[in-house]
Structures are given as C-alpha cells and as structure tokens.
C-alpha positions as CSV (number, residue, x, y, z in Angstrom):
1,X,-8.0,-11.1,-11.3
2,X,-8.9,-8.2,-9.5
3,X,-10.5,-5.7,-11.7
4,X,-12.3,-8.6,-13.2
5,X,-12.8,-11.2,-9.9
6,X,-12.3,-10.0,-6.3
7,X,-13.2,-6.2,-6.5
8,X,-17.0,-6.9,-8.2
9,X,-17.1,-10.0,-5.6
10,X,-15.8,-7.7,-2.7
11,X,-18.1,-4.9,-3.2
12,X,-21.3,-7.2,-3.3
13,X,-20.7,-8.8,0.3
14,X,-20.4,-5.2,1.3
15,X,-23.2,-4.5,0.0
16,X,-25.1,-7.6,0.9
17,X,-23.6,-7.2,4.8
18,X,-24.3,-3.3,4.6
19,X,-28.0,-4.3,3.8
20,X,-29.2,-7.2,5.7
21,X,-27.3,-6.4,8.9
22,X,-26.2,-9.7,9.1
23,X,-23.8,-12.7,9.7
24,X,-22.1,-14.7,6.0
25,X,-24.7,-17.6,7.5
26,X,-27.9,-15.7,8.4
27,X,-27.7,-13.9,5.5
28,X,-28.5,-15.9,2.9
29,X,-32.3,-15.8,3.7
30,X,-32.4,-14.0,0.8
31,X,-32.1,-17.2,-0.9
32,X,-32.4,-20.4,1.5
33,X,-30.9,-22.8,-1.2
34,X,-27.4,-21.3,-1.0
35,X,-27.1,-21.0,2.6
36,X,-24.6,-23.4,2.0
37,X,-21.8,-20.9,0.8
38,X,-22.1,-18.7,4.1
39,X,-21.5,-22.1,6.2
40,X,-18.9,-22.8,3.5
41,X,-17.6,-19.0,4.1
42,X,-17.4,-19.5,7.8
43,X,-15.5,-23.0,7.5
44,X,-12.8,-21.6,5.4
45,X,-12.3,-19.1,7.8
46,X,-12.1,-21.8,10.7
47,X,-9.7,-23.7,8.8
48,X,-6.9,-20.9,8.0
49,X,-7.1,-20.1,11.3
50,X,-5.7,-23.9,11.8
51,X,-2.1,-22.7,10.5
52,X,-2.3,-18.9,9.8
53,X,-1.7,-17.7,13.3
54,X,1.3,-20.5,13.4
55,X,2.9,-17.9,11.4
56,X,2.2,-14.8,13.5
57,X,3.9,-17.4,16.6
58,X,7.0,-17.8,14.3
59,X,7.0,-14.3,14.0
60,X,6.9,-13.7,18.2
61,X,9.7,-16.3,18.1
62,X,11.9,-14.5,15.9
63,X,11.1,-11.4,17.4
64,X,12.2,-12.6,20.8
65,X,15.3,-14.2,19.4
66,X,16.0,-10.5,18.0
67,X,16.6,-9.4,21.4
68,X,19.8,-11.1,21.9
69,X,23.2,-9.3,21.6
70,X,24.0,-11.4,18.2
71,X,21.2,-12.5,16.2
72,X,21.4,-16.3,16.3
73,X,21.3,-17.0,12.3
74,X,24.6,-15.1,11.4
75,X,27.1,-17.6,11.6
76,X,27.3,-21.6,11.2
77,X,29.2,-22.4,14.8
78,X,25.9,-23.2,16.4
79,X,24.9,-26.8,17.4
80,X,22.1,-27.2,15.1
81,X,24.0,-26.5,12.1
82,X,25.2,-28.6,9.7
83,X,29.0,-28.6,7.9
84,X,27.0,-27.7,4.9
85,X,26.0,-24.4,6.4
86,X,28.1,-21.4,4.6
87,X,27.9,-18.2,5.6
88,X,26.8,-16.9,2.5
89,X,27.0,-12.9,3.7
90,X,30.1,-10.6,3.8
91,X,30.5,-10.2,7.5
92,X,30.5,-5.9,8.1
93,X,31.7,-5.8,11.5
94,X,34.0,-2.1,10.6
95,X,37.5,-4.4,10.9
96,X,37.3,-6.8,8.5
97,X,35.5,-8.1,5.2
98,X,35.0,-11.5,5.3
99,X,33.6,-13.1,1.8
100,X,32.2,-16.7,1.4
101,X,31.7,-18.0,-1.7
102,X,29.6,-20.9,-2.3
103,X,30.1,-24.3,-1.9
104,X,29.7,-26.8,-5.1
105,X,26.1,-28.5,-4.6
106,X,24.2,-30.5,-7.0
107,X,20.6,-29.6,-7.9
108,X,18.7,-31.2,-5.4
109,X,20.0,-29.0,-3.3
110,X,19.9,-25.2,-3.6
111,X,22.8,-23.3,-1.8
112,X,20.1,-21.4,-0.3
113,X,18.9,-24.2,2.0
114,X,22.4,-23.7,4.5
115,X,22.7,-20.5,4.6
116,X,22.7,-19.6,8.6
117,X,19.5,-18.0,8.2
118,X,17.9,-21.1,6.8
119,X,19.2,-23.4,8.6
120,X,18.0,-21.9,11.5
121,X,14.4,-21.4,10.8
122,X,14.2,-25.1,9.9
123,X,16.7,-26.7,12.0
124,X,16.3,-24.3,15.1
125,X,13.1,-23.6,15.1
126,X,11.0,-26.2,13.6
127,X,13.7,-29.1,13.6
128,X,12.5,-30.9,11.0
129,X,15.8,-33.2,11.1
130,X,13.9,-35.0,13.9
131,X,11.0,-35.7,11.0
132,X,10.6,-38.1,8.9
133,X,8.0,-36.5,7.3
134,X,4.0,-36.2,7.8
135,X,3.9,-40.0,9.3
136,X,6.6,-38.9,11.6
137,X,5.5,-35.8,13.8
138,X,6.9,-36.0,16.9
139,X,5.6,-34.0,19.8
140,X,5.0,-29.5,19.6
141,X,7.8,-27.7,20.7
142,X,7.5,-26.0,23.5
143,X,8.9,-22.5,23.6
144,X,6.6,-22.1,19.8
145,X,3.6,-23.3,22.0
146,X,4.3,-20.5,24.2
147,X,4.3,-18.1,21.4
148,X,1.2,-19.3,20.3
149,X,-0.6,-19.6,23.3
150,X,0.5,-15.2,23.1
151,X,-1.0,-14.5,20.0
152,X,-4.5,-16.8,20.8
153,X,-4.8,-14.5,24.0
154,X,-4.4,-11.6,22.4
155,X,-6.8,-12.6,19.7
156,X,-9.3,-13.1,22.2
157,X,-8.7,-10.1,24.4
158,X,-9.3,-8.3,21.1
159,X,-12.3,-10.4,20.0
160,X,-14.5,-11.1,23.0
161,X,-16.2,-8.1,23.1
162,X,-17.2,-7.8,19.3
163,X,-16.1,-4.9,16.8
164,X,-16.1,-2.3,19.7
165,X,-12.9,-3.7,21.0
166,X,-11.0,-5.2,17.9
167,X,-12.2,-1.9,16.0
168,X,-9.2,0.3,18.6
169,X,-7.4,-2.3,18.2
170,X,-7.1,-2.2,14.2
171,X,-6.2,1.3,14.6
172,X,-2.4,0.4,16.0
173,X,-1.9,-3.1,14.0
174,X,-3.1,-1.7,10.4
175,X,-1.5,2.0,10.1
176,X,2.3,0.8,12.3
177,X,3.2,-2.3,9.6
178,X,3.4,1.3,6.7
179,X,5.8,3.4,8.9
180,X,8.0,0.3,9.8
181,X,7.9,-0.3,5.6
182,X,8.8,3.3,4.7
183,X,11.9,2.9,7.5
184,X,13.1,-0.6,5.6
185,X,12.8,1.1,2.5
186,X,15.1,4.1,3.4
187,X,17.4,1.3,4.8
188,X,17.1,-1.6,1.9
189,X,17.9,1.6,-0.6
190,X,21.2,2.7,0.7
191,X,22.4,-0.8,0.6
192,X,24.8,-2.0,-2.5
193,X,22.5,-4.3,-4.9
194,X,19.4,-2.5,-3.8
195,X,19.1,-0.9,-7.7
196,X,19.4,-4.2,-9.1
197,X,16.9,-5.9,-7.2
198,X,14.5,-3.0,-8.0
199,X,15.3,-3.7,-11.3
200,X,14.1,-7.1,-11.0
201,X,11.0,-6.7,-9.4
202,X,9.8,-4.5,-12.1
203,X,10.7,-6.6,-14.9
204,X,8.0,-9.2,-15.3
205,X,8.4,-12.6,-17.2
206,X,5.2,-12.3,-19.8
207,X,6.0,-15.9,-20.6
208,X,4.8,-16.9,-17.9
209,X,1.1,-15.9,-18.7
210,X,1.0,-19.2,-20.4
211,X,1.0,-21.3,-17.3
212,X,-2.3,-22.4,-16.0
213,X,-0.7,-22.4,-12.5
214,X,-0.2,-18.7,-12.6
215,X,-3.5,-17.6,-12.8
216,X,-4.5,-20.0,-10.4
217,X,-2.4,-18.4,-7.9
218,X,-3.3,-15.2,-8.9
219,X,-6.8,-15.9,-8.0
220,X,-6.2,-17.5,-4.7
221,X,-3.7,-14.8,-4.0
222,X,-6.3,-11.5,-4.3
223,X,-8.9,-13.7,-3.5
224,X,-6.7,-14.2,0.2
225,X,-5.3,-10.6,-0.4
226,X,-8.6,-8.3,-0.4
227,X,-10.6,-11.4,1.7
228,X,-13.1,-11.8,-0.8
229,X,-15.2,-15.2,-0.3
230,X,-14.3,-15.3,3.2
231,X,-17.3,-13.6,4.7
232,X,-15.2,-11.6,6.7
233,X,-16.1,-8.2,5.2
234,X,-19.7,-9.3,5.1
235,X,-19.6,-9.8,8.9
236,X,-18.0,-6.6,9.3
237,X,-19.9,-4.5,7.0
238,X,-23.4,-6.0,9.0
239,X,-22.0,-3.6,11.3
240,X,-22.2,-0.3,9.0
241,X,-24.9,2.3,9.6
242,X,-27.6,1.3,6.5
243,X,-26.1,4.6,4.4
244,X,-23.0,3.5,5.3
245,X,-21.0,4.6,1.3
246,X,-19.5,1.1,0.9
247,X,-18.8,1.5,-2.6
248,X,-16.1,4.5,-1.4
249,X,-15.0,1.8,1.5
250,X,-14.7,-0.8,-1.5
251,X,-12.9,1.2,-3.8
252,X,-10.4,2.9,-1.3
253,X,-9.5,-0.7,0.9
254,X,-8.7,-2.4,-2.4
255,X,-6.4,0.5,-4.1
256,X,-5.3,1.0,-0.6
257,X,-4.4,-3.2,-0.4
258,X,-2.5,-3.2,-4.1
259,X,-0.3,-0.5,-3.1
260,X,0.6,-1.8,0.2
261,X,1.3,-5.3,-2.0
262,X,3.8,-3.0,-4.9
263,X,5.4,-1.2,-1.8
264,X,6.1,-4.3,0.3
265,X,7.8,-5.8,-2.7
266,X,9.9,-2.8,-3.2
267,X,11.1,-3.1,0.3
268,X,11.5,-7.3,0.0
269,X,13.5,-7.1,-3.7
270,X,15.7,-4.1,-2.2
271,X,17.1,-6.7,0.5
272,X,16.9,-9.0,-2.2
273,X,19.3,-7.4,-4.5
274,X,21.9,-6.7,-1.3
275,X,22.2,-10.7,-0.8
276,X,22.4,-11.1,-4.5
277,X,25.3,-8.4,-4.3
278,X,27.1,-10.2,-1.3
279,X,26.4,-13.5,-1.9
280,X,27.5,-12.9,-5.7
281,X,24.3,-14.9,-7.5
282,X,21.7,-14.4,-9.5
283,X,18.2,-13.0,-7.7
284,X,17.1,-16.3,-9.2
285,X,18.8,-18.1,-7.2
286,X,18.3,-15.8,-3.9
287,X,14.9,-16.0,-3.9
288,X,11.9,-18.1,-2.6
289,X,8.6,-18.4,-1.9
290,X,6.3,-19.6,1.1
291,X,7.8,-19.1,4.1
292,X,11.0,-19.2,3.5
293,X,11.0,-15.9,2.1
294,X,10.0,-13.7,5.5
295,X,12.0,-16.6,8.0
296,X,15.5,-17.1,6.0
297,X,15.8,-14.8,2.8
298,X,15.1,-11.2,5.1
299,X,16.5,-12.9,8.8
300,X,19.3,-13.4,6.4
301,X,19.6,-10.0,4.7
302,X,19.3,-7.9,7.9
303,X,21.8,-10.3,10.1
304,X,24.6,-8.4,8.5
305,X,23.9,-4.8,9.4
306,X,24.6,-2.1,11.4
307,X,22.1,-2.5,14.4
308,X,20.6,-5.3,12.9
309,X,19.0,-6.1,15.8
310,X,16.9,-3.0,15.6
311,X,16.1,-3.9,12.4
312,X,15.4,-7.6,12.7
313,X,12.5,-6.3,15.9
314,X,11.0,-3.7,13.7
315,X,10.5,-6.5,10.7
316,X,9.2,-9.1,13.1
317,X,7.2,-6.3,15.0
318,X,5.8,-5.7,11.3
319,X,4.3,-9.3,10.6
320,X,2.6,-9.8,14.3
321,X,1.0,-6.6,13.8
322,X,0.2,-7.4,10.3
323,X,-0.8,-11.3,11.3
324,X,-3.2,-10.3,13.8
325,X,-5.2,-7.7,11.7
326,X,-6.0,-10.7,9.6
327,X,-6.2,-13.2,12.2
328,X,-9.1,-11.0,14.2
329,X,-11.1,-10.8,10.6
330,X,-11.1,-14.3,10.0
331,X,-11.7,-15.5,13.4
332,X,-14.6,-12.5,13.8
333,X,-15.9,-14.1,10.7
334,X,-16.5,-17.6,12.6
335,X,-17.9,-16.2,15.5
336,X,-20.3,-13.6,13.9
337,X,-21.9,-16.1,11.5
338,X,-22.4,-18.6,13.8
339,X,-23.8,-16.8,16.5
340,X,-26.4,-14.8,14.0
341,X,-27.3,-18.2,12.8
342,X,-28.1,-19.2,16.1
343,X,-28.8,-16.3,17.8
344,X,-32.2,-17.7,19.3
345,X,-29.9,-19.8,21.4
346,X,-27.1,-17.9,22.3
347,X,-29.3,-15.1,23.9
348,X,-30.3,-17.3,26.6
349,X,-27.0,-18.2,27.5
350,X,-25.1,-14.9,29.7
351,X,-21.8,-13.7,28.6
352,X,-22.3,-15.8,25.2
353,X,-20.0,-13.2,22.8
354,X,-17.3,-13.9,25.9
355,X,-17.7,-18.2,25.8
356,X,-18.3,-18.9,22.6
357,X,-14.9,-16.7,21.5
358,X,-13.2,-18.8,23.5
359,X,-14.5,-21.7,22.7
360,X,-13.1,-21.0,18.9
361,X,-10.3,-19.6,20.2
362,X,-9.0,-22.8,22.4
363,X,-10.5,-25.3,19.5
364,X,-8.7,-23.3,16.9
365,X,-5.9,-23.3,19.3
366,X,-5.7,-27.0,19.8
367,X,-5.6,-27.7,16.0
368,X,-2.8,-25.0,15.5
369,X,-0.4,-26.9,17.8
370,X,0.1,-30.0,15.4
371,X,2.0,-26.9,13.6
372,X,4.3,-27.0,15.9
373,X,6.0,-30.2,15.8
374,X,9.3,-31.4,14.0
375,X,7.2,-32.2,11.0
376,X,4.4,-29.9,11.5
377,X,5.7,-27.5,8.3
378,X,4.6,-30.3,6.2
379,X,0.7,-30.0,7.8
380,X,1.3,-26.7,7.3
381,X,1.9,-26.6,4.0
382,X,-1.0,-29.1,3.5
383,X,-3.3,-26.6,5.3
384,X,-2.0,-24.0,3.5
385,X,-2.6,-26.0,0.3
386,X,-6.1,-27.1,0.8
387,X,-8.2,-24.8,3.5
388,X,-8.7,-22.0,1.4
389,X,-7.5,-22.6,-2.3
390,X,-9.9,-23.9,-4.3
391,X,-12.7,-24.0,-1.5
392,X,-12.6,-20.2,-1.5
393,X,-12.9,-19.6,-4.9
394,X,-15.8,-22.0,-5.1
395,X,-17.2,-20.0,-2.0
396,X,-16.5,-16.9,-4.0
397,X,-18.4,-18.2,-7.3
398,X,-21.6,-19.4,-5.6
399,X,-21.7,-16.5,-4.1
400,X,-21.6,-14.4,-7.3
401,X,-24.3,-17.0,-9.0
402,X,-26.6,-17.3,-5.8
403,X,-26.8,-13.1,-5.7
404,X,-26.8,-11.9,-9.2
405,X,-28.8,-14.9,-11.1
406,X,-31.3,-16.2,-8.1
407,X,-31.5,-13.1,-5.9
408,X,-31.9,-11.3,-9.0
409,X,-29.3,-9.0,-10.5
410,X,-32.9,-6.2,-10.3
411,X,-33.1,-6.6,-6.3
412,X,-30.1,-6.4,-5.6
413,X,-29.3,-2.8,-7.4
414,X,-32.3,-1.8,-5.6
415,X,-30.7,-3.0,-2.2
416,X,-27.7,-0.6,-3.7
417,X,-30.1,2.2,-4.3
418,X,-31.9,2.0,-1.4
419,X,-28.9,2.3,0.9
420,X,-26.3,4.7,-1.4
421,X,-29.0,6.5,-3.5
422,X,-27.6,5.5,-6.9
423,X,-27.7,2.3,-8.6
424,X,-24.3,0.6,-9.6
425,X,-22.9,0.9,-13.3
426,X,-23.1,-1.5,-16.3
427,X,-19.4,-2.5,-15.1
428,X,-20.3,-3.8,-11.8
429,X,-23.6,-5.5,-13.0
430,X,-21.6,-6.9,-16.5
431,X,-19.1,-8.6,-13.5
432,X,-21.5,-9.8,-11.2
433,X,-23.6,-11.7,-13.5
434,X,-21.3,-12.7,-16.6
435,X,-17.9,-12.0,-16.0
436,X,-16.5,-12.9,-12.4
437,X,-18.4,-16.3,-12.3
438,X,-16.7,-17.5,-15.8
439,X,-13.4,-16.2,-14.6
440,X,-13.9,-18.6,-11.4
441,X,-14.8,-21.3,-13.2
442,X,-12.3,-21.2,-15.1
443,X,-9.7,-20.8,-12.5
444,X,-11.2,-23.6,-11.0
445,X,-11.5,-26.0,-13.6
446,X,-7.5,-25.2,-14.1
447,X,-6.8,-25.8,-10.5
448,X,-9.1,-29.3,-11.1
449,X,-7.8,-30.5,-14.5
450,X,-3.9,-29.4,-14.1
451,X,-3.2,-30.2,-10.2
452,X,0.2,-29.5,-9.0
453,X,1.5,-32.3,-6.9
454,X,1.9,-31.5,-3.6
455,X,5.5,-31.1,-2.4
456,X,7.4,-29.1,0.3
457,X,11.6,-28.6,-0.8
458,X,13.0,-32.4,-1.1
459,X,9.3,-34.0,0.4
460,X,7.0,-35.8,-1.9
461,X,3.7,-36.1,-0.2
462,X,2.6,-39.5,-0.2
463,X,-1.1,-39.8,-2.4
464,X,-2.6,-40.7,1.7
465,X,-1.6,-37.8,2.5
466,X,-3.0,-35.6,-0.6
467,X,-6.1,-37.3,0.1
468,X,-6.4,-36.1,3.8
469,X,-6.2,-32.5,1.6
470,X,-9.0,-32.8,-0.4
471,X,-10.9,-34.2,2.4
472,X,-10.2,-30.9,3.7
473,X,-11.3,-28.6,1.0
474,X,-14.3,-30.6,0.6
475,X,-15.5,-30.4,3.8
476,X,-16.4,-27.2,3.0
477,X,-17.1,-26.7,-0.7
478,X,-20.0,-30.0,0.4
479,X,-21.8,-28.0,2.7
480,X,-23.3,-25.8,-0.7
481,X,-25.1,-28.7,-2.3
482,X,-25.4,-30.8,1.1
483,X,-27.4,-27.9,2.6
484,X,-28.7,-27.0,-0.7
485,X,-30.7,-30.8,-0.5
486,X,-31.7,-30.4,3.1
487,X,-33.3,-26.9,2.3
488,X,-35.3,-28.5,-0.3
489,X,-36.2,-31.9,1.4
490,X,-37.7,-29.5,4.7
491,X,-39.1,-27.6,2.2
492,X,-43.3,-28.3,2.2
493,X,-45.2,-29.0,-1.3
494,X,-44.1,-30.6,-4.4
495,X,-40.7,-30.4,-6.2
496,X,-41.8,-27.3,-8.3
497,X,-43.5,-25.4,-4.8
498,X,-40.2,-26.3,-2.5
499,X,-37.6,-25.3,-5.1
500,X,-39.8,-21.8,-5.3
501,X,-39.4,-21.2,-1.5
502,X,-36.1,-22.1,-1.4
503,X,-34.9,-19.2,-4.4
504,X,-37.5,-16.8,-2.9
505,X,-35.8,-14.4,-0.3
506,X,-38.1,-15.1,3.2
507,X,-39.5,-11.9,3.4
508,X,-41.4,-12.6,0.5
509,X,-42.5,-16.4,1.4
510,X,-46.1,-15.0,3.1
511,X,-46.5,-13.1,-0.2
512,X,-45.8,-16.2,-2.2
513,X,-47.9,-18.3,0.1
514,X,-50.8,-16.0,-0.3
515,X,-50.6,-15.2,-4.7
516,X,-48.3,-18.6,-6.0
517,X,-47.0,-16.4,-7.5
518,X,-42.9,-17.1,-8.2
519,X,-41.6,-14.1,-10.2
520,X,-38.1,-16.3,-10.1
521,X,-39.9,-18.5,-12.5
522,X,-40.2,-15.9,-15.1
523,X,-37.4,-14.6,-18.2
524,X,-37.9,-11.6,-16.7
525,X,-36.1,-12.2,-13.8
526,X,-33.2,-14.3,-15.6
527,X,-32.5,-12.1,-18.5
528,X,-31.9,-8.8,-16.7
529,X,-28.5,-7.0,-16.9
C-alpha cells in the first residue's frame, strides 16, 4: 500500500504544492471540475481534528497523573474500581513478589478489561460506567477540558503566525519522540519476556492476507501514516522555494516514517512480551488495538518498574509531542486552503492569519469536547471510524485521476521538469495513472461491499447511529461531484464548451477562448504514459 498507493500519491501533492505555490483548494485551477477534492481535502482535515487532539488531552492527563508519588493504575483499592479488577502484574517493590493469577471470565469478557491499568483509563478517566451509550452522554468532564483547552492553545500559539512559527516548533516535537524511543527500548530489552515479544512482532500471520478488512486498514493506515490525501503536505510544500528537490523530501520522509513505524513496534511488543511474562498469557491475549493499547496495555507495563514514574512522563511526554506535530499539519491544512481560496477577502481584514486560526481553533475546539463525556469514547470511535476512512481514500483517488488523466500525465512531468530538471521515471508515471487509482478503488469498493459493523468492546452501535457516520464521511466525499456540477452549471456555453473550461487548467482559458481549441479533447492527451 505504500510502494504501490501513498508514496506515488505523496510525491504528486509535493509536486503539485511545490509548483503552483498554493493552498489543497486554490490549487486545483489547474482543473476547475475537481476543485471538489481540495474542499474535500480540507474537510477531512477539519473533521480529525474533531477527536484527534482528544487523544493528545488524554495524553496531558496521564502525564499529569504521572507526577504523583504512585501511579494511580497499579493497584485495584481505588474507588472507581471494580471487585473484578486483578492486579494482573507481579508487584517488584525489592521485598516481596507478589503474583496474581487470573480470574475465571467467560468470553464476553477478556481479563484484560480489569486490569488496574484498564480500568482506570475507562473508569477513571472517561467513566463510561455513567454511560449508557451514544444516547446517553452526559456532560465533559472537567479536568479533560482542561487538558484540552492546553493542547488547543498551544496549537494556536504554534499556528497563528503561519509556517515561520510552527516550522521551530517542529524542530523539538519531531526529533525528541526518537530519543525517548531509543531510551524505552534499552529499558523494554532488559525486561524478562522482552525476546518473546520480539519474537512475536516479527512473525507475521500470512493468512491473514486473505481478509478484505486488512488491506482496507492497510490503506487507511499509510494513507493516515505518511498524510497522503489530506492536503497537508500540499499546503506545506506551497511553501518550498520553486527548486525546492521534493522528490529527495518524498523519498527520505516516507523511509524516514516506516522506520519510525518498525522501531516503535519494537519498543510496544518488548513491553508487550514483559506483561505476557508476568501476567503468564499468551501475547494474544495481552494485546489490543485503538486506544487501549497506549492508555492500558503500556500504563500497565511501566506501573511495575523501578522509577516508573520517570518512565510513565517520558512515554506520555512522547505522544503530546508526537500528537501535536500532526495536530499543527492538519489544522495548517484547514487554514491554508481556506484562506488561499479566499484570499481576496481575507486581505482586507487586519490580523486575518491571527482570527481566522482561532476561529478554527475554538470551533474545532467546541466539537472536540463532546469527546469528553462519559460516553464520548463511543463518538470517538465513530469519528475515528468515519472522518477520514473511506473519505480520504476517495480524496486520495480523485486526486490521482484529476492530475494524471485530466491535467495530463504530459504537463504535469513538465511541472516536474521545470522545477527539478529531470522528468520522473516510468515507475512513478505507471502509478499515477494506472496503478494507485485501481489499488483505491479497490480498497474502496472492499470497504463499501464488506462493511464491518461498527462496535466499540461490549457496544453495538445502533443502525441511527451508523447512519450519523456516513452522514459524516459524505459530507465530504459530496463536495467532489457537488462542486464538480456547480463548476459546470457557472460555466458559459454549451455542454461540450463548459465541460472544456472546466478540464482546462485557467491559465490556458484566454488561449482556449481565443483558438477553441481543447487539446483535452484529443487521444493524444488520454493515451500518454
């Protein structure tokens, strides 16, 4: 999915950002009928922001709960635990080893989902006992709408000014996550277990190729991953010098992302293979996914040693930095493409970069706090679900038809030429026009024709509820053909005359105006590789 989708697709909005010097909206005047995916783009963007930046205020909340003398998830005597709570890790306190073993539970419920760690993340901090489920939400929690309100003020004191000021900030939150890795590692590797969850890790199941689901999350995952169909790397590469060498930027950022992927998981699957030591279980059984796996599984793993409070702040230190990198890209994302678009109007307003950043920021804001409520994990997952699954790859595929089949696969090595002095290979071209499109639609048709009901643990979403979903991943994927129509209905002349201005990049309307002549009408144009 990456060698074949999300690195072709990530090196042409670098190219076409590079190039036009311009927003994921504005920049589709070099094809007016797909303006749509840039306001698509930008809409995704929004949306993630809705419950992404939740995390990054989980994240401040455990790292403030770090700071006490005993971390609060590692033992059961605490008032919001249940008598099914076990301490499921061998206590090393240098005077005694104390071993649980676990309790007899029946299927429905995994031993994993009392363990103090657990427990606490969803009893402590998000008490969804209180919740009935997504009918039932109850009011935000206060000391998480504190958090939050932290990491939307420091997205905006690193966004308001543009790139100049998020750009210094970059240089702290993206280089301190790999020393504060490499010190886990050394840690996680001199724990008992750590070999066997290694071991794990490495092994993958092949059989599992056969599920339709797995390449569906494959797809979302690099998609997400290297932020390809997002727009967010087309509004920052707008900002290159025109020789910028992108292709060297595209190349290094996404070998650079896989290995910080494969080293994270070696540091994740050495704690991992600890529990699965101490609590005497399979990894199976240890493991999970979501966000259970970075609020109970580690919490849980690192409550147990030596200094773990040191090592609980570095962790949680780790994800805010990590969380804000991305939560400044998506956000710049929003604010760059809209204020391009409209750049006619913002100039007249003073200190318009400074209001309109906080305008998305308190909006975005306002949304988030639903989050935060006894039963705001299940609107969370929803988000998570529907704002940028199948809505980004549908972003990502128009893209790759609007560029390489209408733009023409011809200009646009020019546009390559023109700014790096050699054209791209037969590879990248092969991708753009053939390969990455049918690998999206087929990743989306999967996601369409085999949908996986929607369910958090023991919750079954009710169908209402699914609905509200793919109300919300339409609401973007519409604005393609919705904006696709309104180009072509504003468009003057016949059918045949507006549909030729609207695949014609503008610079070349007066030309076409002047000649009639559409060289988008021709093989030539179609056929080239």
């Amino acid at each position: 999915m990456l060698v074949f989708g999300a690195l072709p697709l990530f090196y042409m909005e670098l190219v076409l950002g590079q190039f036009n010097r311009l927003g994921p909206i504005s920049v589709w005047k070099i094809c007016p009928l797909f303006k749509g995916v840039g306001f698509c783009a930008v809409l995704v963007a929004f949306f993630v922001s809705f419950y992404y930046n939740v995390i990054i205020a989980w994240s401040v909340y455990f790292l403030a709960s770090s700071v006490r003398s005993q971390l609060p998830w590692l033992h059961c005597n605490n008032t919001w635990n249940t008598k099914l709570c076990w301490e499921s890790m061998t206590i090393d306190d240098g005077f005694e080893n104390i071993t649980r073993t676990a309790p007899h539970f029946n299927n429905s419920t995994p031993t994993n989902r009392h363990t103090p760690a657990s427990e606490f993340f969803s009893r402590s901090v998000l008490e969804m006992q209180t919740s009935e489920g997504l009918h039932d939400l109850g009011y935000p929690k206060w000391e998480l709408v504190i958090c939050l309100f932290i990491v939307y003020t420091t997205l905006y004191i690193s966004l308001f000014k543009g790139v100049k000021s998020s750009g210094k900030v970059v240089w702290v939150t993206a280089t301190m996550p790999y020393v504060v890795l490499t010190l886990l590692l050394i840690r996680g590797l001199m724990l008992p277990g750590s070999g066997k969850g290694i071991s794990y890790y490495l092994q993958p199941k092949l059989s599992k190729l056969k599920e339709t689901q797995v390449w569906v999350d494959a797809a979302v995952q690099i998609f997400f991953s290297v932020g390809a169909g997002f727009g967010v790397h087309l509004s920052y590469a707008s900002y290159n010098t025109f020789h910028n060498n992108c292709y060297r930027d595209c190349l290094v950022t996404s070998i650079v992302n896989s290995f910080t992927s494969f080293f994270s998981g070696f540091v994740i699957f050495t704690y991992l293979g600890y529990m699965s030591y101490k609590q005497g279980v399979d990894i199976d059984e240890v493991a999970t996914d979501g966000p259970g796996l970075v609020f109970q599984v580690y919490p849980e793993a690192v409550a147990t040693l030596p200094g773990s409070n040191i090592w609980s702040m570095l962790f949680f230190f780790m994800l805010i930095m990590l969380g804000l990198d991305s939560g400044m890209g998506g956000l710049e994302c929003v604010i760059t493409g809209v204020m391009d678009e409209f750049s006619g109007f913002f100039k007249e307003i003073r200190f318009s970069r400074e209001a309109f950043t906080l305008g998305v920021i308190v909006v975005s804001f306002c949304v988030a706090l639903v989050n935060l409520t006894p039963g705001g994990i299940y609107m969370f997952h929803l988000f998570d679900t529907y704002a940028a699954g199948l809505s980004l790859l549908t972003s990502a595929l128009f893209e790759a038809i609007a560029v390489s089949w209408f733009y023409g696969l011809n200009k646009f090595t020019q546009d390559v030429d023109a700014m790096l002095g050699i054209k791209p290979g037969l590879y990248w071209r092969i991708c753009w026009k053939f390969v990455s499109p049918s690998f999206l639609i087929g990743v989306i048709l999967f996601g369409l024709i085999f949908p996986v009901p929607l369910k958090y643990e023991d919750y079954d979403y009710p169908i209402w509820a699914e609905s509200i979903g793919w109300c919300l991943a339409l609401a973007s994927i519409l604005m393609i053909p919705l904006n696709a129509i309104w180009q072509l209905l504003k468009a003057p002349g016949t059918f045949k005359e507006k549909l030729a201005i609207c695949i014609t990049p503008v610079d070349e309307h007066e030309y076409l105006r002047e000649t009639k002549l559409v060289s988008r009408f021709k093989a030539r144009h179609w056929l080239y590789v």
